[in-house]
N, CA and C atoms as an extended XYZ file, in Angstrom:
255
Properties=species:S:1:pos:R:3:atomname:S:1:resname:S:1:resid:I:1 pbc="F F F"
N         0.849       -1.180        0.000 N   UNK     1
C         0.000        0.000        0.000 CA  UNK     1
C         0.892        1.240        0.000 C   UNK     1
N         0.763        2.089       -1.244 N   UNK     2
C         1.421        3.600       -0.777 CA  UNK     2
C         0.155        4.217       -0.840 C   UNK     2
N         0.552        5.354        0.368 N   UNK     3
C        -0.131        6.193        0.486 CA  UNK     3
C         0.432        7.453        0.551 C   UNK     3
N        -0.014        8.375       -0.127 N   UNK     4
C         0.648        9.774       -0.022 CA  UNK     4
C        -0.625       10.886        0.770 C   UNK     4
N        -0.295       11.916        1.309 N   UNK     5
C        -0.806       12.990        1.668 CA  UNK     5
C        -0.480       14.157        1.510 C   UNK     5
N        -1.442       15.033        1.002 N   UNK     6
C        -1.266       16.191        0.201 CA  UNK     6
C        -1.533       17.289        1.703 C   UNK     6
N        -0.699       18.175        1.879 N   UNK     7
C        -1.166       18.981        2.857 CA  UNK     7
C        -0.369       20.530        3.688 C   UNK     7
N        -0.667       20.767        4.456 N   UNK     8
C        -0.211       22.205        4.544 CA  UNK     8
C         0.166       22.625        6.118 C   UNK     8
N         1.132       23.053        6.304 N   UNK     9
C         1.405       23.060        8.167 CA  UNK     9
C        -0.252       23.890        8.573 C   UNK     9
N        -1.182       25.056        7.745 N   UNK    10
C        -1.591       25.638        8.487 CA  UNK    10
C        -2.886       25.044        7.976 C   UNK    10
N        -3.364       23.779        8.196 N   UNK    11
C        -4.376       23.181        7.496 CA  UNK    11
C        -4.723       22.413        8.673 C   UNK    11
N        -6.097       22.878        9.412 N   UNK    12
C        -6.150       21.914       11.293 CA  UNK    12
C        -6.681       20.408       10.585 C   UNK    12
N        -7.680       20.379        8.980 N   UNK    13
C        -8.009       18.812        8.950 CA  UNK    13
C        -6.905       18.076        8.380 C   UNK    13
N        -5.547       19.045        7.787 N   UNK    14
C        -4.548       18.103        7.658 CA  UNK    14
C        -3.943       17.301        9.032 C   UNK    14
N        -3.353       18.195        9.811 N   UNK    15
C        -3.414       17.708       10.986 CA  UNK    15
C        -4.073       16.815       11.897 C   UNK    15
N        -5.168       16.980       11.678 N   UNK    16
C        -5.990       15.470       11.998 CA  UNK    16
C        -5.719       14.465       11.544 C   UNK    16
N        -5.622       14.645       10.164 N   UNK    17
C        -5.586       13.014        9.349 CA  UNK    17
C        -3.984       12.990        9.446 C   UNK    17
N        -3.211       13.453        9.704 N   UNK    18
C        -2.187       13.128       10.024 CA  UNK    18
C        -1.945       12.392       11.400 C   UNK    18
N        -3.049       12.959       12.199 N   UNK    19
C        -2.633       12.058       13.676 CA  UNK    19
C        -3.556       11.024       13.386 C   UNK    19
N        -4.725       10.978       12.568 N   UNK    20
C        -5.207        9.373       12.654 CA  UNK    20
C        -4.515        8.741       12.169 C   UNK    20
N        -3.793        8.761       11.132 N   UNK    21
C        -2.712        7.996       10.418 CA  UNK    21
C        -1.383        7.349       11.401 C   UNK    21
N        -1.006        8.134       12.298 N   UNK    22
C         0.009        7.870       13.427 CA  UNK    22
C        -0.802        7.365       13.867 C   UNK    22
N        -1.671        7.486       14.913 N   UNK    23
C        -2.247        6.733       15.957 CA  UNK    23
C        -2.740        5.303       15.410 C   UNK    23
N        -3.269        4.980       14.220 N   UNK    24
C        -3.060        3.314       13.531 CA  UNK    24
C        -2.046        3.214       13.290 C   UNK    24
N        -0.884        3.425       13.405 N   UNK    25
C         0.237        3.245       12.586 CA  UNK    25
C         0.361        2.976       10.885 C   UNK    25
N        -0.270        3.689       10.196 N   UNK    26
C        -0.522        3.673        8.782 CA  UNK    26
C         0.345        4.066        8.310 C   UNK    26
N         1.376        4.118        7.129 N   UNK    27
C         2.608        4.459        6.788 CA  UNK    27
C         2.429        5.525        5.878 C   UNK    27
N         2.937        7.168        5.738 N   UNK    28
C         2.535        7.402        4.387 CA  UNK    28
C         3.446        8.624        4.192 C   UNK    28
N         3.304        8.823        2.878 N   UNK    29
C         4.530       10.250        2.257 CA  UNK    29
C         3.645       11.531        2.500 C   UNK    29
N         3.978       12.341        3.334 N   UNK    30
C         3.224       13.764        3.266 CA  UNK    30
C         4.059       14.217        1.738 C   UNK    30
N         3.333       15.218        1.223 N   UNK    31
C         3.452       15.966        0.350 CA  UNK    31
C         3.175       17.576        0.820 C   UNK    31
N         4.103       18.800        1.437 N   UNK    32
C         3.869       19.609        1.710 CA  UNK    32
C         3.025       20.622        0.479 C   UNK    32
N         1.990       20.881        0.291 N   UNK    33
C         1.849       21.992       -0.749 CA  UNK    33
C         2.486       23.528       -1.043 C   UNK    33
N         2.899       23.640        0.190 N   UNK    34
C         3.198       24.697        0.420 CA  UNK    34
C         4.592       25.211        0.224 C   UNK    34
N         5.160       23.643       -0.104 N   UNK    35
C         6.888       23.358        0.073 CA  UNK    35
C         7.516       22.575       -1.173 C   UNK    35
N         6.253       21.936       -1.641 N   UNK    36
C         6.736       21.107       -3.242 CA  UNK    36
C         6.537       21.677       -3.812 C   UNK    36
N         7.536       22.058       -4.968 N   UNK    37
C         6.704       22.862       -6.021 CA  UNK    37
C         5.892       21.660       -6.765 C   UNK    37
N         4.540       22.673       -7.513 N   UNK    38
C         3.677       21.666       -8.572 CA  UNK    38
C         2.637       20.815       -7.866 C   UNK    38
N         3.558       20.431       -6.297 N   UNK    39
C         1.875       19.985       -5.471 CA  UNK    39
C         0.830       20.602       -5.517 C   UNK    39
N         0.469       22.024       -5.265 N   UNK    40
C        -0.651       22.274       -4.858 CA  UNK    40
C        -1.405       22.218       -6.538 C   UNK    40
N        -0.740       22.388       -7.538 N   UNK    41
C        -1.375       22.073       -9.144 CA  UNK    41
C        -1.951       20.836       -9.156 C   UNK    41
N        -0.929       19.611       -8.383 N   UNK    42
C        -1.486       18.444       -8.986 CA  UNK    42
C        -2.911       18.640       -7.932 C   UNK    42
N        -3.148       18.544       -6.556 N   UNK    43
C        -4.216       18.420       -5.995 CA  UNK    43
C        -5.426       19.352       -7.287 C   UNK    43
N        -4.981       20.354       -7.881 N   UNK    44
C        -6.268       21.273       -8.502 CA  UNK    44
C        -6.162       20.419       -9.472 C   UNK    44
N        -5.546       19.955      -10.180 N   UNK    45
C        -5.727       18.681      -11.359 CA  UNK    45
C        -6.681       17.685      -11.111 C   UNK    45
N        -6.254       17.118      -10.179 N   UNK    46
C        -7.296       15.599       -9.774 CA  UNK    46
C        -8.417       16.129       -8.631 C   UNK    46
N        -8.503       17.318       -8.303 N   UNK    47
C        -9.668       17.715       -8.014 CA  UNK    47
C       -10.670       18.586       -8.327 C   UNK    47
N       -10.301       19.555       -9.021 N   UNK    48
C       -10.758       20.827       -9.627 CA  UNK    48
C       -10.649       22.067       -8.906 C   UNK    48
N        -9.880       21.915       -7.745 N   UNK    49
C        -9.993       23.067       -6.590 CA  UNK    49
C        -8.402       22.408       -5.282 C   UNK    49
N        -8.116       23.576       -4.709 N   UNK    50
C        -7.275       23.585       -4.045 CA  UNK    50
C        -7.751       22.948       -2.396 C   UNK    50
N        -8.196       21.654       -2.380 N   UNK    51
C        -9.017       21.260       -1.086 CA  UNK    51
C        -7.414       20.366       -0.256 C   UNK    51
N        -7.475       20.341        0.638 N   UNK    52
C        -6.291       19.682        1.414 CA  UNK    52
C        -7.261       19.506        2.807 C   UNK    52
N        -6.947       18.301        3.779 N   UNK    53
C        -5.699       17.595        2.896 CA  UNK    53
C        -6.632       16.267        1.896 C   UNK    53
N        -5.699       15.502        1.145 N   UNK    54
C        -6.154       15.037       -0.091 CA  UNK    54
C        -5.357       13.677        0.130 C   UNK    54
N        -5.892       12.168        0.085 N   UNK    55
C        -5.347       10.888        0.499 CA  UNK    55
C        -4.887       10.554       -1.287 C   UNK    55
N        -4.240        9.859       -1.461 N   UNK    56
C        -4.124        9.264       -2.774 CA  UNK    56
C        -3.110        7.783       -2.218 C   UNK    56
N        -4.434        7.116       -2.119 N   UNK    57
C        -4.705        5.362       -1.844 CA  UNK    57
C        -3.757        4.840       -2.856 C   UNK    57
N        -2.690        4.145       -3.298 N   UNK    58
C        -2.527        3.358       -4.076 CA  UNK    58
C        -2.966        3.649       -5.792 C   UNK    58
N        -2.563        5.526       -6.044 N   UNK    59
C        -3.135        5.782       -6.989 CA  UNK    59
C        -4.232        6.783       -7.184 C   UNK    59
N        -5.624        6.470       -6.097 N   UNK    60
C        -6.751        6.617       -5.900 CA  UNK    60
C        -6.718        7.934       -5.106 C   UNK    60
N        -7.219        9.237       -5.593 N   UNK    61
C        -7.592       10.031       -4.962 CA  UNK    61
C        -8.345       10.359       -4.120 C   UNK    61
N        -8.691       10.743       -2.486 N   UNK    62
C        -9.547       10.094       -1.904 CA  UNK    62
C        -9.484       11.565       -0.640 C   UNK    62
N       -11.165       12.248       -0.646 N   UNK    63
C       -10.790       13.760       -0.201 CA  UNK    63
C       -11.128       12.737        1.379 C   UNK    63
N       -10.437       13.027        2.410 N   UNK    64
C       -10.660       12.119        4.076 CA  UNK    64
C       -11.032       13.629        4.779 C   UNK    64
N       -12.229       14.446        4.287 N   UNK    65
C       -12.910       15.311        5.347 CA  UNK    65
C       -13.953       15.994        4.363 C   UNK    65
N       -14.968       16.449        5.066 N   UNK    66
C       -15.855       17.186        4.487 CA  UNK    66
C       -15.797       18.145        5.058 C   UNK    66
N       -16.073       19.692        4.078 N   UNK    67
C       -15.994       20.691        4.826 CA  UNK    67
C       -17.395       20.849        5.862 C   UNK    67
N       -16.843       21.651        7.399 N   UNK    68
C       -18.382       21.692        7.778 CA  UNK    68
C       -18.276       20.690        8.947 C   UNK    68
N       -17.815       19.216        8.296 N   UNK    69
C       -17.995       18.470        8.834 CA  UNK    69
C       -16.277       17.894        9.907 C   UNK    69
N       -15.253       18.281        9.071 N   UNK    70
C       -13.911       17.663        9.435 CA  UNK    70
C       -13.575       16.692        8.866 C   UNK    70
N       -12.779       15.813       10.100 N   UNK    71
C       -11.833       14.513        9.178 CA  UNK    71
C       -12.906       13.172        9.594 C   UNK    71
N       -13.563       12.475        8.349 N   UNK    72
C       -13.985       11.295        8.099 CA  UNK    72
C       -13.270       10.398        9.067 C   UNK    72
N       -13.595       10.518       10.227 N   UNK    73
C       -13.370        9.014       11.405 CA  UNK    73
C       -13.891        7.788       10.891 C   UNK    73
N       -15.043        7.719       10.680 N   UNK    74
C       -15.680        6.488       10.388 CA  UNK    74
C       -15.385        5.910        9.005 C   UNK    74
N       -15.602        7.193        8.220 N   UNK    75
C       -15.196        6.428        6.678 CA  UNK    75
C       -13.772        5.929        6.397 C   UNK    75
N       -12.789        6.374        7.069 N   UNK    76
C       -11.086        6.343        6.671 CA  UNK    76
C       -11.109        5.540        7.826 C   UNK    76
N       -11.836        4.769        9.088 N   UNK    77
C       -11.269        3.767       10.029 CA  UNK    77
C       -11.662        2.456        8.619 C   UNK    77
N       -12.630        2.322        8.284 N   UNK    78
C       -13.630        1.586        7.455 CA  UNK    78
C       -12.519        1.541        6.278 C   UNK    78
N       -12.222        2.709        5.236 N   UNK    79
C       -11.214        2.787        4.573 CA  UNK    79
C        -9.927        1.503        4.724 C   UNK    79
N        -9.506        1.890        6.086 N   UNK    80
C        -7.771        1.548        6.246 CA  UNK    80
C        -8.164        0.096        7.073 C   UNK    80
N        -9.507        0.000        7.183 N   UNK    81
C        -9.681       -1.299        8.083 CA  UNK    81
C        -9.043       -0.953        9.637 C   UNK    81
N        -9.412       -0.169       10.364 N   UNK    82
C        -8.725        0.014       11.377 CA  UNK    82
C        -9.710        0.310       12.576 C   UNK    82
N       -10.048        0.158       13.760 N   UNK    83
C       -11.000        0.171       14.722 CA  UNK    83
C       -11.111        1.693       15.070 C   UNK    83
N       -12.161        2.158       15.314 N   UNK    84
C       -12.535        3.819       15.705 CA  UNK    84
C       -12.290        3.784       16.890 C   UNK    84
N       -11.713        4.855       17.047 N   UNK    85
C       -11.214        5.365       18.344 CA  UNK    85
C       -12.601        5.613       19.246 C   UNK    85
């Protein structure tokens, strides 16, 4: 499984899905947007808009929060197969 994460130091639902990812021990490449060049293009490519942070599963682009709502607990435990906190 690679997993990459698209995201930004001043982004609080990056930060979340960054600590759910630690707290399962899930392995994955952050991608700073703010620090790669061309990241924050590719996220507006495969999404149509500058949304972070942004999962890309094995390929698979995959937004892990709704605005409004935050970071998808249930859908990304379900996702990664991993028990909800």
């Amino acid at each position: 499984m690679e997993l990459l994460v698209y995201s930004a130091d001043w982004c609080r639902d990056c930060r979340e899905a960054k600590r759910f990812l630690a707290q399962h021990s899930i392995p994955f490449t952050e991608i700073n947007i703010e620090k790669t060049p061309g990241a924050a293009e590719q996220v507006i490519a495969h999404t149509g808009k500058r949304a972070i942070p942004q999962f890309v599963l094995d390929g698979k682009w995959i937004q892990p929060y709704k605005p409004g709502r935050g970071f998808l607990h249930a859908e990304m435990s379900e996702l990664f197969g991993v028990a909800q906190p």
